[in-house]
N, C-alpha and C positions, 0 to 999 in steps of 0.2 A: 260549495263548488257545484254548479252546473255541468254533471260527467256528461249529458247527453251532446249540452249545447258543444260542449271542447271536440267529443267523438266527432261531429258535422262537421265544424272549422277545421279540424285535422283532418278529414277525408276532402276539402274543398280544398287545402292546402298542399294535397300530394297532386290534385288534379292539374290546380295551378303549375305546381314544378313542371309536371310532365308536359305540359302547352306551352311552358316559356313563357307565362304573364305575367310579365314582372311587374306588372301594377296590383294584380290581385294577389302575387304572393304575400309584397307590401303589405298591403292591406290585413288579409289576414293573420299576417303574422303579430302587428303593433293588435288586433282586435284581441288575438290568444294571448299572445304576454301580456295585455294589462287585465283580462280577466283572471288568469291564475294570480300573479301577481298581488290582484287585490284581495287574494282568498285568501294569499301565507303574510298576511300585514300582522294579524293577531301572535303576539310573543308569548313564549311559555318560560317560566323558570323554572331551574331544576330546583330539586331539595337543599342543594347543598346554598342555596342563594346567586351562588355564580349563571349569566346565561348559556344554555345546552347552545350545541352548533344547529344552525337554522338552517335547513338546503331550500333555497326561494328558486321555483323557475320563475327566471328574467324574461327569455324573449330568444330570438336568433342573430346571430352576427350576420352582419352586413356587409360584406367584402366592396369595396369599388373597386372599378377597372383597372386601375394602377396596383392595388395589393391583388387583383388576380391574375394578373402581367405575371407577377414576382412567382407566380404556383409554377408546377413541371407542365412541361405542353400536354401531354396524355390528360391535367387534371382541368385543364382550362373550362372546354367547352363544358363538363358538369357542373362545374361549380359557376358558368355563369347566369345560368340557371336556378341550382340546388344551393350555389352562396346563399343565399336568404333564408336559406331555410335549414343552418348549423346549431342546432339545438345549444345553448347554454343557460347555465344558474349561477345564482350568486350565491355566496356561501359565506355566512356570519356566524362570527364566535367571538368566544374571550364576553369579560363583561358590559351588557350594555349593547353586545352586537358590535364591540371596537372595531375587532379584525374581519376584514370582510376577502374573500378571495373571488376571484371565476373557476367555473371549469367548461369547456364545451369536449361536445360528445358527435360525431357522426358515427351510425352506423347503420350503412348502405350498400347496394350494390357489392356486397363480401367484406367490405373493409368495417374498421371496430377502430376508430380513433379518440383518442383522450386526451386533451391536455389540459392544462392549469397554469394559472398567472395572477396576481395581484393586481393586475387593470386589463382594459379590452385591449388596447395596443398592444400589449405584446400576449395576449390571447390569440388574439388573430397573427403575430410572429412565429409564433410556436406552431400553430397549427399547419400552417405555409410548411415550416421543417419537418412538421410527420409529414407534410406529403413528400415533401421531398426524400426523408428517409424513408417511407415506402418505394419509393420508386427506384432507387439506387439499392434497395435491397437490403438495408443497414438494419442492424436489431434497433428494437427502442431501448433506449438506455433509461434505466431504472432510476425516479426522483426520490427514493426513500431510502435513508442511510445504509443498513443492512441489504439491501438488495442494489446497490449499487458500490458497496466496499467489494461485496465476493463479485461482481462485475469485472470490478479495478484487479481484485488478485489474482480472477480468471484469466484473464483476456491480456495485462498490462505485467502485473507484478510476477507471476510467473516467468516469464519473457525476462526482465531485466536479472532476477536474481537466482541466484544458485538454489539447487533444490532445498539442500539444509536449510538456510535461507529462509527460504518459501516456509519450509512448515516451523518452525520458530515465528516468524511472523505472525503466522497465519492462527498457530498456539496462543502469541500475544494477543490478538483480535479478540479469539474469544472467549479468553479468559478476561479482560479488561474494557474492551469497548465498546463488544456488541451489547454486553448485559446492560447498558446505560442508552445508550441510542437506540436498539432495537431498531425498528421500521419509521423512526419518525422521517417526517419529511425533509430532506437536507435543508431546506430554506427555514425551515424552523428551527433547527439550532441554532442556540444562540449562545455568546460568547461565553457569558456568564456559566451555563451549563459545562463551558470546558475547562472552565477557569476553576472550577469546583471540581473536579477530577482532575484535572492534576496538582492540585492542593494537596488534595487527599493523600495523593502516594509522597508527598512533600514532605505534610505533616507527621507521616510515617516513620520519615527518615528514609525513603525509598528512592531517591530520586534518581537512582538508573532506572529504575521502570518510571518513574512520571517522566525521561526522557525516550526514554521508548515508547512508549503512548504517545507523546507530543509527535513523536516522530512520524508513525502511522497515522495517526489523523489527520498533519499536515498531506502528506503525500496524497489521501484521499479527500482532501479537502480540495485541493490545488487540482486532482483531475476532476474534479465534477466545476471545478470555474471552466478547465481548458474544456469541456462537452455542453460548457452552455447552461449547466443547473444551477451554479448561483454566480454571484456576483461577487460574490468578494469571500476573503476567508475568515472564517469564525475564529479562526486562530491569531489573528492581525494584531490582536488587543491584549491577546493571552500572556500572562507574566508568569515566568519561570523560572526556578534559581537551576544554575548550571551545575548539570553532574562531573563531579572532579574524579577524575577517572583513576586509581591505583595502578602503577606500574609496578614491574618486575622490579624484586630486589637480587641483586646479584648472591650467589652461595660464595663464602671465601673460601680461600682453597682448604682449609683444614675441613671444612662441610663438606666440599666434593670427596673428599680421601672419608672423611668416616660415612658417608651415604654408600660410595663404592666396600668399605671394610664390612659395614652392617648388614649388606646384602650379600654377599658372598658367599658362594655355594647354591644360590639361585637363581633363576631364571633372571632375575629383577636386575641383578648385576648390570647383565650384559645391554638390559633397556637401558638401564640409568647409564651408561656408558655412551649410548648410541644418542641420548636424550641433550647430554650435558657438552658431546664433542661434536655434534651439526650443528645445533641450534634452531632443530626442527619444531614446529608449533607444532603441538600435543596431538590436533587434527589432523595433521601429516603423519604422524608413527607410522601408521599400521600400513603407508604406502611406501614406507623406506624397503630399499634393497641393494645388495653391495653390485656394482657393475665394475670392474675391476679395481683401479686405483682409488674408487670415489664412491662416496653413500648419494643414491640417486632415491629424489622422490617429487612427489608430487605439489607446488606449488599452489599452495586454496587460497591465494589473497591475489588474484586475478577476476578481475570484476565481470570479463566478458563472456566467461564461461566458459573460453578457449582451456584444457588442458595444457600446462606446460610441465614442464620439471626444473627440479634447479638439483643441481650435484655440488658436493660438498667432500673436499678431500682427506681421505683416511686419514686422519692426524698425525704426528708421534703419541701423540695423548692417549686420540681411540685404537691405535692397533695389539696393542697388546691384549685388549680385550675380546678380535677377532682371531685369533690363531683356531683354527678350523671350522670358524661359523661359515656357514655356506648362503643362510638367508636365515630372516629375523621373524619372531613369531609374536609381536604384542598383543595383550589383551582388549578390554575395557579401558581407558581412561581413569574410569572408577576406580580399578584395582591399583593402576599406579601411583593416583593421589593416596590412596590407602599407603601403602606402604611406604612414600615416600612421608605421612605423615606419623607415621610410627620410629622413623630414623629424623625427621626435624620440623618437629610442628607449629614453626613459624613460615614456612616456606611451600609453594606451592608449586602444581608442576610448570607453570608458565615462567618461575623463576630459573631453571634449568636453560631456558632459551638466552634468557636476560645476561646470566654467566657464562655463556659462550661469546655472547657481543661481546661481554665484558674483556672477555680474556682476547678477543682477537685485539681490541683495542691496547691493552695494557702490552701483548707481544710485536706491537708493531705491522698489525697486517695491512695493507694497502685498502682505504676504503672501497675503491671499487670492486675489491674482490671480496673483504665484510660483506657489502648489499649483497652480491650474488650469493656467497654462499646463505644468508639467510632470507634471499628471496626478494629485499626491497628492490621497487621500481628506480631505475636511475632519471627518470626522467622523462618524457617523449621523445625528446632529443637523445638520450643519452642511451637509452635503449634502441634506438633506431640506432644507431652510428656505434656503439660498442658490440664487438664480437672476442670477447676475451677466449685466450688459448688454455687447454688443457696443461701444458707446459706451464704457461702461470701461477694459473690459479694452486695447481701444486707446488710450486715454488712458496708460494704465500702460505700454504696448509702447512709446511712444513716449521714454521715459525710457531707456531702452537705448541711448545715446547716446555714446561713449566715444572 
């Protein structure tokens, strides 16, 4: 390679921009790209036999009038000029030089532009869009897996889901999917590569987490289509067997009476008490408190983050267990699966809920006061237009008589 002869043409080539010759930028431009050009012809292979990635400088993009129309008015008049002279390479890999990409590169006048594409048409697309998101002041959104997932959870996922939520997720990430994508390029994943991870957790016997995987991938798959980074989803193809989800088995009643006899004299009494006559989720405990006639707590299967509550009436069932409790003091979680699995270790604390539905259904309680007292949604409709009375719903509590 002729360094001196390239130093001359790049210095006649900035002259050119700065005079507006747009015959000698031409000019020198097609003169530099096919001299470098003819200097990166020579291929190397690596050791391993496979070919190493080749970075070729090509030459500069060419913008015409109508793709510099499409720029922000602020970029117009430079680049009808400095268009000619938007530095890009070609870029070969894989064996043989298969896979070949572009990237081009401005950086002038303060700005430090980058982008990438598999052909020049949407090179020169893309690049139109950093101008345009420099100018509207938008971050660049990140094209490599890992730097675009903590994007999505920063900025996206955060925002929709509850904090718990969030770092459960965000624990699944990376534990599971950062260590396998790392920084590869999102356009680079390929099917196959997801199709092999959640085999894995398959093959395991795991398939609540290979559905939980599927699940975060998809979502970060799906916003990097909705921001323009790929085009379709890695995931479209992906076959997965469905996780069968365990439900609550109900305690019969001889379970709830020796669960209550076995604790007795302990604190644990009065939880298992307070556990098994709301039909509070295990999550909700430690937000229970008595507000006069009723156990009020805090409803967590509200999607939008709003707090709500749902009250739940002192039963015949649960009062005898409150005669002087004034408020309730639960632990960990932890401790009460502990103990409740030392009194019946087929059953879990999520069963306690399941036998309260159970028992409002067997005593006849009216459905729409089951949903409220354990919180489900009636509907958009049915929530909108339902304001049930206190008068009721204690009417209804009091049929829990068993």
């Amino acid at each position: 390679m002729n360094q001196q002869e390239i130093i001359k043409l790049a210095g006649e080539l900035v002259l050119a921009a700065s005079n507006e010759n747009t015959g000698e930028i031409i000019r020198i431009s097609d003169e530099l790209a096919a001299m470098v050009s003819t200097d990166n012809k020579k291929e190397v292979t690596a050791e391993n036999g496979e070919t190493p990635l080749q970075e070729e400088f090509t030459g500069f993009l060419k913008f015409n009038d109508k793709e510099i129309s499409k720029m922000p008015k602020s970029f117009r008049h430079t680049f009808i000029a400095e268009g000619k002279v938007i530095f890009y390479r070609k870029r070969k890999r894989g064996k043989l030089y298969a896979a070949t990409s572009y990237e081009a590169r401005y950086r002038r006048h303060g700005f430090n532009i980058s982008v990438s594409a598999a052909n020049l048409e949407d090179l020169k697309a893309r690049f139109i869009e950093a101008l345009h998101a420099i100018e509207s002041g938008a971050p660049k959104i990140p094209s490599t897996f890992h730097e675009f997932a903590t994007y999505y959870f920063e900025n996206f996922r955060k925002r929709k889901v509850k904090p718990a939520t969030y770092e459960k997720d965000l624990k699944r990430y990376n534990g599971h999917i950062k260590p396998v994508f790392g920084s590869t390029p999102l356009r680079r994943i390929l099917p196959a590569q997801c199709q092999a991870l959640i085999d894995g957790y398959i093959d395991k016997s795991q398939t609540k987490t290979a559905d939980e995987v599927y699940s975060l991938l998809n979502v970060i798959f799906k916003m990097a289509i909705a921001h323009g980074i790929l085009d379709r989803n890695p995931l479209a193809v992906v076959v997965k067997e469905q996780h069968q989800r365990e439900h609550g088995k109900a305690l019969t009643v001889s379970e709830e009476r020796e669960l209550l006899k076995k604790t007795a004299g302990t604190r644990y009494q009065l939880l298992f008490a307070v556990a098994l006559y709301t039909g509070l989720r295990p999550n909700e405990y430690r937000t229970a408190r008595i507000a006069g006639k009723f156990i009020v707590a805090v409803n967590s299967k509200r999607k939008n983050k709003k707090v709500e509550y749902k009250k739940i009436p002192i039963t015949p069932m649960l009062r005898p267990y409150l005669d002087g409790v004034s408020k309730f003091s639960f632990p960990g979680n932890a401790y009460m699966r502990e103990h409740l699995k030392d009194v019946l270790p087929e059953h879990k604390l999520y069963d306690l809920r399941t036998t309260f539905y159970t028992r409002c259904q067997e005593c006849g309680v009216a459905d729409v006061a089951r949903m409220e007292f354990v919180g489900h949604s009636l509907g958009a409709l049915g929530d909108t237009y339902t304001d049930l009375s206190d008068d009721f719903l204690l009417k209804e509590g009091e049929k829990l008589k068993y």
